[in-house]
C-alpha positions, 0 to 999 in steps of 0.5 A: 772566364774573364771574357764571360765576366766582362759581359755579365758586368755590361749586363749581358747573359754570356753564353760560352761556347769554346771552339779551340784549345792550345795543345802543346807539341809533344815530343817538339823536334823542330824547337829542340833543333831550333834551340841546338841552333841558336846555341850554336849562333846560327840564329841572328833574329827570333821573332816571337808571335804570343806570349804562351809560344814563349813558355811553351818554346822555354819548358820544351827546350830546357828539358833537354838543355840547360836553360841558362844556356839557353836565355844566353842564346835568346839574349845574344839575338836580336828579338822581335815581338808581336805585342805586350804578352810575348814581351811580358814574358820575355822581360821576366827572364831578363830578355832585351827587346829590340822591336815590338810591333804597335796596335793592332799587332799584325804581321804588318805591325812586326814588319813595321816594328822591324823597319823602325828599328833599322833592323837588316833582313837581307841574308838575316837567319831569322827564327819564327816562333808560331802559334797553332797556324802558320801566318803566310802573310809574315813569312812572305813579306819577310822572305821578299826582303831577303830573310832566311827563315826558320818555323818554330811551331810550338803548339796547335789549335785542336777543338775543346775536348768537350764540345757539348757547350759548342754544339748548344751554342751553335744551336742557341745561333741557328734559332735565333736566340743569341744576338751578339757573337763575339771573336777574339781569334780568327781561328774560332772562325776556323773551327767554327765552320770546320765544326759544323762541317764535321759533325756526324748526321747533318745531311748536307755540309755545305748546306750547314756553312749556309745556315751558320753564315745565315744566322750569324749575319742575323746577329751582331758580329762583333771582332776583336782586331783586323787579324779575326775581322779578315778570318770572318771575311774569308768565310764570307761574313763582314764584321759588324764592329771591330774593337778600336783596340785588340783587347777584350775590355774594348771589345765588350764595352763597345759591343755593349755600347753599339750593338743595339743600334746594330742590332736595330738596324739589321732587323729593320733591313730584313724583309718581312714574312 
C-alpha cells in the first residue's frame, strides 16, 4: 500500500485500516443509456470526476457497443476533468481535453476550469460521470448556469470486505494508542461514523460518534484537500492540517514534519487529571 510506505519511509509505524472499497455497478443501465445517447449526439459536454470512473465508464460500455464507436463519441464532446488521473487516462485512448480543473481539484475548480475555457452552459446537454457519491455542490452550480444535466454513476463506495483491520484501528484510536489519522477521502469519514453507528452490540450509537470525535480530536487529524477537510467538519472535527497539495507525497511529508508540534500543542491545552 503506497500510503503505508510513505509513512514507514518518515519513520512512522502505519497502521492500516481501510474504511472503503470502490465496487463497480453491475449490471449499469444508466452508462449503458448514456453511451446509447452520446452516440446519438445528444450529449454536448462530459465531465469527467476520477480517473477509475473513466475505465470502469469505458469496460461497461464496450461490452455492449463497439468501443471505437464510442471513443468517437467521447472525442466529438466537449470533455472536462477534475484532475491529472482522469486526464491521464483519457489521453491514453487518444481523447482531447478542453478544460482540467487546477489544484485542489474541487467542483470549484471544474467550474473554474469551465469558465477559463469560455465554455457555454446555458441549454448545454452535459453528462456527470460520478464516483460513489453524488456531489450536489457541482450539480447545482452547474444547474444555475443553465446546464442540462445527466448523472453517470459508474461505481459505489461499500466498507472493506474485511473490516477486521478497521475495527482494531478504531480500537488502537479510542485508547489513545494512535497519534496521527490520516484522510485522503471525505468518504472514509463517512464510513468511518456509518461504521460505528453499525456495529452490533454497542449499546449506544450516538454515544459511540462522541467517543470517536473525542478520540480523534486527541489525535493529529491530518487531511488531504478541502474536499475531506469539509467531510471532517460536518461530522463536527476540525482539520488540524491539510496538505498544501491534494496528493498523498505532501500529505505525509508535512504531517511528518508538523504533527509534533501539533500533537504537542494538544496535549498541553488538555486539562489535567
Amino acid at each position: 500500500m503506497e500510503l503505508a510506505r510513505l509513512i514507514a519511509s518518515y519513520g512512522g509505524k502505519p497502521i492500516s485500516a481501510p474504511a472503503m472499497r470502490e465496487v463497480p455497478l453491475e449490471p449499469n443501465s444508466m452508462a449503458l443509456d448514456f453511451a446509447a445517447g452520446l452516440m446519438a449526439g445528444r450529449f454536448q459536454m462530459v465531465i469527467f470526476l476520477t480517473g477509475v470512473g473513466v475505465q470502469a465508464l469505458v469496460s461497461a460500455c464496450e461490452r455492449v457497443y463497439p468501443l471505437e464507436a464510442f471513443l468517437d463519441a467521447l472525442r466529438r464532446a466537449q470533455i472536462v476533468v477534475r484532475g491529472p488521473k482522469p486526464a491521464a487516462r483519457l489521453r491514453e485512448l487518444q481523447i482531447p481535453i478542453v478544460a482540467m480543473a487546477p489544484e485542489p481539484n474541487t467542483w470549484r475548480e471544474v467550474l473554474q476550469a469551465i469558465d477559463s475555457a469560455k465554455l457555454p452552459l446555458a441549454g448545454t446537454k452535459v453528462a456527470v460521470q460520478e464516483y460513489g457519491v453524488s456531489n450536489g455542490e457541482l450539480l447545482a452550480a452547474l444547474r444555475e448556469r443553465g446546464a442540462q444535466i445527466t448523472q453517470v454513476p459508474v461505481y459505489q463506495w461499500a466498507l472493506p470486505e474485511d473490516t477486521a483491520p478497521l475495527r482494531e484501528g478504531l480500537a488502537l484510536l479510542v485508547r489513545g494508542e494512535i497519534e496521527v489519522v490520516l484522510f485522503t477521502t471525505g468518504v472514509q469519514v463517512m464510513h468511518l461514523f456509518n461504521f460505528v453507528a453499525q456495529e452490533q452490540g454497542q449499546p449506544n450509537n450516538a454515544r459511540s460518534a462522541d467517543l470517536l470525535r473525542q478520540a480523534l480530536r486527541s489525535a493529529v487529524v491530518a487531511s488531504i484537500g478541502p474536499s475531506t477537510t469539509e467531510a471532517l467538519e460536518q461530522y463536527g472535527l476540525r482539520a488540524d492540517l491539510q496538505a498544501s497539495r491534494p496528493k498523498m507525497g505532501f500529505l505525509v511529508k508535512e504531517a511528518a514534519e508538523l504533527s509534533p508540534g501539533i500533537l504537542q500543542r494538544k496535549r498541553s491545552s488538555q486539562p489535567g487529571p
